[in-house]
MOPAC internal coordinates of N, CA, C and O (Angstrom, degrees):
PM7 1SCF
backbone

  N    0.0000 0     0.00 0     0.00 0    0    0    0
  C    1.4419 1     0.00 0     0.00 0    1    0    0
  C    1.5242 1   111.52 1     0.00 0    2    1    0
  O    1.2310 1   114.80 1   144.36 1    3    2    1
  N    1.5077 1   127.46 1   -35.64 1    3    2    1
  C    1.4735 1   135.65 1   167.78 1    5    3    2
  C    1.7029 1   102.76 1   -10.29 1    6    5    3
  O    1.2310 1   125.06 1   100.67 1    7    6    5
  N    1.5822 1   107.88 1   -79.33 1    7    6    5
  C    1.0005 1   126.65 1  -166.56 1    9    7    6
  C    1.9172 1   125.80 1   -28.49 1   10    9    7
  O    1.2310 1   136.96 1   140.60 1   11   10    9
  N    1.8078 1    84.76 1   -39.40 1   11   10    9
  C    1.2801 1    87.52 1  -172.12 1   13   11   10
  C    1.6656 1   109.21 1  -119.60 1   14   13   11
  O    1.2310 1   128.95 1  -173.99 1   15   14   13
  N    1.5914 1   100.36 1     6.01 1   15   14   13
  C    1.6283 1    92.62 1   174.60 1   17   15   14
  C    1.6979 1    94.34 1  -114.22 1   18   17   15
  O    1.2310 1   115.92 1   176.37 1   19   18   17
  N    1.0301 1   125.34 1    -3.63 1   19   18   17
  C    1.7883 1   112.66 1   156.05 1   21   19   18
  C    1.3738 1   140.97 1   -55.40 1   22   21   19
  O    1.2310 1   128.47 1   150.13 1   23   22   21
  N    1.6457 1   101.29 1   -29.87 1   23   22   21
  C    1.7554 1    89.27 1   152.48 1   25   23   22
  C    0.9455 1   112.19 1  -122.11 1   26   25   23
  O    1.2310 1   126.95 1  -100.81 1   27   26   25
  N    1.2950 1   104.23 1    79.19 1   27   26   25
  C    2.1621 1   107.40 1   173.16 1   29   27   26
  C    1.4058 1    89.18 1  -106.83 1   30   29   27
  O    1.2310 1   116.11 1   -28.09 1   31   30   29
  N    1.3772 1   124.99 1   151.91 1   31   30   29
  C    1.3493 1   134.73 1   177.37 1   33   31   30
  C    1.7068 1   105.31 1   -40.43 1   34   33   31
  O    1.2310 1   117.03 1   127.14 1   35   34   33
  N    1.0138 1   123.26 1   -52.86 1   35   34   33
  C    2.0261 1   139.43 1  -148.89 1   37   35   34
  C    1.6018 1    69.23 1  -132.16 1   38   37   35
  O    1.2310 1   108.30 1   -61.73 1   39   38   37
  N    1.5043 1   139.47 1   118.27 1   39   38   37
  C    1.2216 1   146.00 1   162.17 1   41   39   38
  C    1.7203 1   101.38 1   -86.52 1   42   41   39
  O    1.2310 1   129.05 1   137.87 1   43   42   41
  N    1.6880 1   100.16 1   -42.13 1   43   42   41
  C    1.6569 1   112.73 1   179.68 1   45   43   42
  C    1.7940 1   127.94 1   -52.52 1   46   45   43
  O    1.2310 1   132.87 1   157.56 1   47   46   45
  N    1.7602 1    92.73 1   -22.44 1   47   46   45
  C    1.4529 1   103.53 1  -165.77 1   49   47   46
  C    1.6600 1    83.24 1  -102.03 1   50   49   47
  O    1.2310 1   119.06 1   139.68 1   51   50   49
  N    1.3053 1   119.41 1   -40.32 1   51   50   49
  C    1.7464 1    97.89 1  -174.10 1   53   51   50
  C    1.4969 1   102.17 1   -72.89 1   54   53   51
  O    1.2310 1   114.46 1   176.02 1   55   54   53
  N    1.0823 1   128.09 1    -3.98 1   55   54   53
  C    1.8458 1   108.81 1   177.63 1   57   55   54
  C    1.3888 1    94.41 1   -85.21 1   58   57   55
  O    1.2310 1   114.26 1   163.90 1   59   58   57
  N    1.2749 1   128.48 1   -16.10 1   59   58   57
  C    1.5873 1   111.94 1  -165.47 1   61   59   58
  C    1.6164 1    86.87 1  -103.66 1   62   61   59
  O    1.2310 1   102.45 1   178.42 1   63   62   61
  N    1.1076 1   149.74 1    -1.58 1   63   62   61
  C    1.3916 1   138.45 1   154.69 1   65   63   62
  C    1.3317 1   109.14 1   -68.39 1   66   65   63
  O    1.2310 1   130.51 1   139.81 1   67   66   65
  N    1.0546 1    97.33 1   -40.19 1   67   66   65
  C    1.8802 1    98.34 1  -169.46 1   69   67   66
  C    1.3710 1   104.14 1   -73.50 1   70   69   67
  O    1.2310 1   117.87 1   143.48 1   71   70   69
  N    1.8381 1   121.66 1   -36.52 1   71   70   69
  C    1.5038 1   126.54 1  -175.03 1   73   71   70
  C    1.9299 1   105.87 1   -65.21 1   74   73   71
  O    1.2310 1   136.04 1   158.06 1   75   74   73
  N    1.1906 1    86.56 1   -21.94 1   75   74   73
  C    2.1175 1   106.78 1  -168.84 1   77   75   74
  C    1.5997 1   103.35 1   -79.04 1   78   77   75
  O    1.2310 1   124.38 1   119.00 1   79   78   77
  N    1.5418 1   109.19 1   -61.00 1   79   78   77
  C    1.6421 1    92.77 1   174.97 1   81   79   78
  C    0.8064 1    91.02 1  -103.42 1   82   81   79
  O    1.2310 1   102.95 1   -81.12 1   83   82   81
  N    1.8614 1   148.90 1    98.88 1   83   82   81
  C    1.2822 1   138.38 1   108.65 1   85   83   82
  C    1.4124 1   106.86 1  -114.71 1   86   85   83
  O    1.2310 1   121.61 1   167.14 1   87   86   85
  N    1.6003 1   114.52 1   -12.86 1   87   86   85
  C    1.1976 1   136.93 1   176.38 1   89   87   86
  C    1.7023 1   114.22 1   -75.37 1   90   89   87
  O    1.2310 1   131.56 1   124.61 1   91   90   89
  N    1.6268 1    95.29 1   -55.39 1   91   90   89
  C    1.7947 1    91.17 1  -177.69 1   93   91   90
  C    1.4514 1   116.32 1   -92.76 1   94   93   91
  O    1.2310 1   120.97 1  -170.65 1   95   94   93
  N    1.2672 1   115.75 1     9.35 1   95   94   93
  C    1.4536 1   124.89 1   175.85 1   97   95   94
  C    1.4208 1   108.22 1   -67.99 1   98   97   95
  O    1.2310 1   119.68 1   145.90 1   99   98   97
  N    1.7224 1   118.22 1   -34.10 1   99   98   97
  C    1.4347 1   111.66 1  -170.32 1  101   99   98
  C    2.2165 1    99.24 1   -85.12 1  102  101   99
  O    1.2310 1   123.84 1   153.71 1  103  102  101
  N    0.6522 1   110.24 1   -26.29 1  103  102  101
  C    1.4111 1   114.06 1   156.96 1  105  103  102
  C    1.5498 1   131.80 1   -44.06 1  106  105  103
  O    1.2310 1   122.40 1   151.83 1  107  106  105
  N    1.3364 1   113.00 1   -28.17 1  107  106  105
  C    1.6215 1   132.99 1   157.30 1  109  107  106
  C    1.1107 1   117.99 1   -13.88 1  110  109  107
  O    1.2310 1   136.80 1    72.09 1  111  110  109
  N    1.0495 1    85.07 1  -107.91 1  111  110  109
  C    2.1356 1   142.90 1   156.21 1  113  111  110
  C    0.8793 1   118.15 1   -44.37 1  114  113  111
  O    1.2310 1   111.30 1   -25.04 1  115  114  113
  N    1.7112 1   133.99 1   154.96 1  115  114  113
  C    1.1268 1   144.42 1   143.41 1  117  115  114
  C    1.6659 1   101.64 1   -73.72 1  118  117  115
  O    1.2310 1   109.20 1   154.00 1  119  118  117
  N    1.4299 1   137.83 1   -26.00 1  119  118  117
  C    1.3586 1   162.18 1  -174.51 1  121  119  118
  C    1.5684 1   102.38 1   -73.42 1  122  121  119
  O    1.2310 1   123.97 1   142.21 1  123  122  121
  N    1.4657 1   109.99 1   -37.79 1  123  122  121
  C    1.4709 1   102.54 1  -143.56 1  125  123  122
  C    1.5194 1    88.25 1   -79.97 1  126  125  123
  O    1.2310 1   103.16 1  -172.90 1  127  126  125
  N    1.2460 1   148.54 1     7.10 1  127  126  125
  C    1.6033 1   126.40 1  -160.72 1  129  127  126
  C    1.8318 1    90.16 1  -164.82 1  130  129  127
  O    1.2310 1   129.02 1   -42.69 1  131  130  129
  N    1.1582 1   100.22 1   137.31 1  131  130  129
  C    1.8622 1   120.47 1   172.72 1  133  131  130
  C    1.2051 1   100.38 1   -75.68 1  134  133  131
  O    1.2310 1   111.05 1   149.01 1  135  134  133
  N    1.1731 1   134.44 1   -30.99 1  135  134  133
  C    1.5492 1   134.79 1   173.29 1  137  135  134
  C    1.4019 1   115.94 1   -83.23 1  138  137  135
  O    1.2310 1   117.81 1   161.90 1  139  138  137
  N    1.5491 1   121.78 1   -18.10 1  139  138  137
  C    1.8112 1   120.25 1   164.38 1  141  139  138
  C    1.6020 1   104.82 1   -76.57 1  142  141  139
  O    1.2310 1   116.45 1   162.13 1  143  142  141
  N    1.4846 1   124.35 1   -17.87 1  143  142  141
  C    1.0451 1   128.09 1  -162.44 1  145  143  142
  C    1.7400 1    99.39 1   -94.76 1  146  145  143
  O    1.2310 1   123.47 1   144.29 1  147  146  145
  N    1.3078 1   110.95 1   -35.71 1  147  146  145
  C    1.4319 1   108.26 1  -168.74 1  149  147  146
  C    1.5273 1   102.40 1   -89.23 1  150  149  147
  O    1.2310 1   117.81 1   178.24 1  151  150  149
  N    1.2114 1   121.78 1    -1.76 1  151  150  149
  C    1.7487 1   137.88 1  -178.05 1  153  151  150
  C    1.3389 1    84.63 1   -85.92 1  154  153  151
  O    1.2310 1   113.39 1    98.61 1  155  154  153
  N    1.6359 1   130.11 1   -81.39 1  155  154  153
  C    1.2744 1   141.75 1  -147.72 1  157  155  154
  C    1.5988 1    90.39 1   -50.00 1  158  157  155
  O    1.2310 1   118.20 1   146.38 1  159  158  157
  N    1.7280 1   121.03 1   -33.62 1  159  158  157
  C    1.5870 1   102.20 1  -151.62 1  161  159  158
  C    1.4546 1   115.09 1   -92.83 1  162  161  159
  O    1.2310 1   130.85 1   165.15 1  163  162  161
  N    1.5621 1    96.67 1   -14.85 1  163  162  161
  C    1.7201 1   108.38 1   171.24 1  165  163  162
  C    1.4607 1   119.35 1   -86.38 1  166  165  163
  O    1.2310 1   120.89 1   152.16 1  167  166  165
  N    1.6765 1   115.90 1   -27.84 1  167  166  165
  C    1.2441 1   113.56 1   153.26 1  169  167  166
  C    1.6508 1   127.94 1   -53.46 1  170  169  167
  O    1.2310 1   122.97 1   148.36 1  171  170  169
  N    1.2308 1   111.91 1   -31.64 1  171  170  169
  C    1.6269 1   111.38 1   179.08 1  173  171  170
  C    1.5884 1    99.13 1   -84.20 1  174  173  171
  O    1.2310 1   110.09 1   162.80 1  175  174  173
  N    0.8676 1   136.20 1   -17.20 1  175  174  173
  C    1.2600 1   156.96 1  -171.87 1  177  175  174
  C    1.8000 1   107.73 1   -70.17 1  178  177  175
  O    1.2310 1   130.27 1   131.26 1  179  178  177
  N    1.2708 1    97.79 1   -48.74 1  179  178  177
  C    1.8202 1   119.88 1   169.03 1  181  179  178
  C    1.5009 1   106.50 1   -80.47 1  182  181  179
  O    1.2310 1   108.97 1   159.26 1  183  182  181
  N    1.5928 1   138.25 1   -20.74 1  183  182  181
  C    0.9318 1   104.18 1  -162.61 1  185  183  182
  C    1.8089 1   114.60 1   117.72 1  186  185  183
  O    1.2310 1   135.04 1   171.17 1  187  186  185
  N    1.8740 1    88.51 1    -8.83 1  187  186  185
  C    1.5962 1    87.74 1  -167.43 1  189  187  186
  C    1.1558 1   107.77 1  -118.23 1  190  189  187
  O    1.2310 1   106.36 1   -88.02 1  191  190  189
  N    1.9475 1   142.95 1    91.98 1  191  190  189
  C    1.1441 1   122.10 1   177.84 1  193  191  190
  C    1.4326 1   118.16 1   -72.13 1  194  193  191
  O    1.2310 1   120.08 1   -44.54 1  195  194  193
  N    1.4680 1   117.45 1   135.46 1  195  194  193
  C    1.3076 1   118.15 1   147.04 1  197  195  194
  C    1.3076 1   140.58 1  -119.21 1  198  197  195
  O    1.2310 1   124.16 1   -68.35 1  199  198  197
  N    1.3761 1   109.61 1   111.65 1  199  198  197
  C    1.7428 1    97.54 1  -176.00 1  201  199  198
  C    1.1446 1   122.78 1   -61.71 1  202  201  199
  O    1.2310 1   129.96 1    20.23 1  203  202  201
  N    1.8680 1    98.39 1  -159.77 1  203  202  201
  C    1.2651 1   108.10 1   173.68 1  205  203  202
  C    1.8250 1   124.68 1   -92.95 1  206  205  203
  O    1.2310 1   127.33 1   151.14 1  207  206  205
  N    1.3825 1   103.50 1   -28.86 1  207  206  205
  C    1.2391 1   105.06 1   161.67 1  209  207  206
  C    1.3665 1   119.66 1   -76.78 1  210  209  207
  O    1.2310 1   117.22 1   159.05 1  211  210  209
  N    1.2371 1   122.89 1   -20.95 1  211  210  209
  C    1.3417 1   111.63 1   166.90 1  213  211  210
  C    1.1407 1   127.75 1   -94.85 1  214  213  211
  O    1.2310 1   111.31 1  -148.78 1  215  214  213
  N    1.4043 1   133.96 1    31.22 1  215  214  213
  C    1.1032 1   137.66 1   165.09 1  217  215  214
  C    1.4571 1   103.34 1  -114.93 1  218  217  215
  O    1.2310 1   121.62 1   137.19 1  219  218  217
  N    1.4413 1   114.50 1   -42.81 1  219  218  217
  C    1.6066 1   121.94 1   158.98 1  221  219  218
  C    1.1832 1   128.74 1   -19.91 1  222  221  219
  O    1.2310 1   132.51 1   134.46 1  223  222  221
  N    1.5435 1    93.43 1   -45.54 1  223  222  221
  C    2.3517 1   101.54 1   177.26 1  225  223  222
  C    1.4981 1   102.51 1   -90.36 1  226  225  223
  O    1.2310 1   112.10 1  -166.49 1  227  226  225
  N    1.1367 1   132.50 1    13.51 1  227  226  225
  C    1.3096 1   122.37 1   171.41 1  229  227  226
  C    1.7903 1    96.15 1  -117.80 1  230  229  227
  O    1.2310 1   127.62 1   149.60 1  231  230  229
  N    1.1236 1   102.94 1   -30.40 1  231  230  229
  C    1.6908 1   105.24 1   177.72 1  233  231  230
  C    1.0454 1   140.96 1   -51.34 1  234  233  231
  O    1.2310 1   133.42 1   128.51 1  235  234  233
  N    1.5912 1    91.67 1   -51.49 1  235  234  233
  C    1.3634 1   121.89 1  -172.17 1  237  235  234
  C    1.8281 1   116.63 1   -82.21 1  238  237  235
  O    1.2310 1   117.30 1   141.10 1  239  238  237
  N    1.0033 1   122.73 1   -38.90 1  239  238  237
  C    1.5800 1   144.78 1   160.46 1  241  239  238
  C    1.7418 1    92.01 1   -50.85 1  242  241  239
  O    1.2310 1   115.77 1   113.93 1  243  242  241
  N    1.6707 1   125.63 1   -66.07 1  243  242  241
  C    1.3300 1   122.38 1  -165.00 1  245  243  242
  C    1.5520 1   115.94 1   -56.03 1  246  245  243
  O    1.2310 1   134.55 1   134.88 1  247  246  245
  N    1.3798 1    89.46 1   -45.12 1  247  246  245
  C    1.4722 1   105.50 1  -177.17 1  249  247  246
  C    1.6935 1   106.07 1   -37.56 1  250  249  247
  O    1.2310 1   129.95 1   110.22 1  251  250  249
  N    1.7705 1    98.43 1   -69.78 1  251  250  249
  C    1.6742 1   118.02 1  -163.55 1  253  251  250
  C    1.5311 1   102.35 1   -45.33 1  254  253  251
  O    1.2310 1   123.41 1   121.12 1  255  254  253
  N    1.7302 1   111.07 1   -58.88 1  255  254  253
  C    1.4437 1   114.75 1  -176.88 1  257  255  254
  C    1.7262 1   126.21 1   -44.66 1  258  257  255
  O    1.2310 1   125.31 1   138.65 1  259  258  257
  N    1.2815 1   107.40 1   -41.35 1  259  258  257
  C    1.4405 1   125.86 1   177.37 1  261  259  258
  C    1.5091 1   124.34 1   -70.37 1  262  261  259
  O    1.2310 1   127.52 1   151.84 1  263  262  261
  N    1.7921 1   103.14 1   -28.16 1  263  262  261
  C    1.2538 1   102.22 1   174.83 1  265  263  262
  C    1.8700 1   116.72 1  -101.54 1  266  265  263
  O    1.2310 1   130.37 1   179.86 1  267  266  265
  N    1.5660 1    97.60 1    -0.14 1  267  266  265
  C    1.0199 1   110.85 1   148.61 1  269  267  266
  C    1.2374 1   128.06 1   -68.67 1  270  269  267
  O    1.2310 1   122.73 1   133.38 1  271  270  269
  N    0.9121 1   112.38 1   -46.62 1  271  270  269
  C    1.8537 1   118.57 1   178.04 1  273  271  270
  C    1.7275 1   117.28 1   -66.75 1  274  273  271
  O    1.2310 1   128.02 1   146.56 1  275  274  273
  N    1.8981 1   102.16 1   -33.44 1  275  274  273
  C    1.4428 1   106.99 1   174.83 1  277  275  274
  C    1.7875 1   121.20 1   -66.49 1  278  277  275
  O    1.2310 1   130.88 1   155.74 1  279  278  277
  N    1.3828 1    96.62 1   -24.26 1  279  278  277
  C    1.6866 1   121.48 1   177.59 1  281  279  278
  C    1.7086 1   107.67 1   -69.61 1  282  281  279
  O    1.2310 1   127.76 1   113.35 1  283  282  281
  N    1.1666 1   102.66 1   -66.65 1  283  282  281
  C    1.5302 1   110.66 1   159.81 1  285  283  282
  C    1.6596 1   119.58 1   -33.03 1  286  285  283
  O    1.2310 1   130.74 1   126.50 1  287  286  285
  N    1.2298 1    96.89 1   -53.50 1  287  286  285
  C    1.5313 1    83.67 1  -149.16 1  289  287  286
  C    1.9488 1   101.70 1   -89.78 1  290  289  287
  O    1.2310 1   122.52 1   159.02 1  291  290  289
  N    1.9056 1   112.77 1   -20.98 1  291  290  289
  C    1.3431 1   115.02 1   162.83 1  293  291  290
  C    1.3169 1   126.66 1   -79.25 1  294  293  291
  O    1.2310 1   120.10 1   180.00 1  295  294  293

């Protein structure tokens, strides 16, 4: 990414965009993160299924709020 966030006007503020959605992207999805996947597999594991749409309506709401707040606060 260097390449192409070194001459951005604020180079400092595009690494923290890029640190912002590469971070809340796995929050999406049940897909988006190896660690929602290794959650989902120990939860069924207990007894607890969780899909994919149902992690989606909690995802998708988290996602918006958070990248609201990342907008806000850069």
């Amino acid at each position: 990414m260097k390449p192409f966030l070194a001459p951005a006007t604020e180079p400092q503020r595009a690494w923290l965009v890029v640190a912002m959605a590469s971070t809340f992207a796995g929050n999406l999805t049940l897909l988006g993160s190896v660690a929602n996947l290794i959650v989902v597999q120990l939860a069924r594991a207990h007894g607890v299924p969780i899909g994919f749409w149902q992690y989606f309506r909690v995802g998708a709401p988290l996602t918006l709020l958070t990248i609201l707040a990342g907008l806000c606060w850069l």
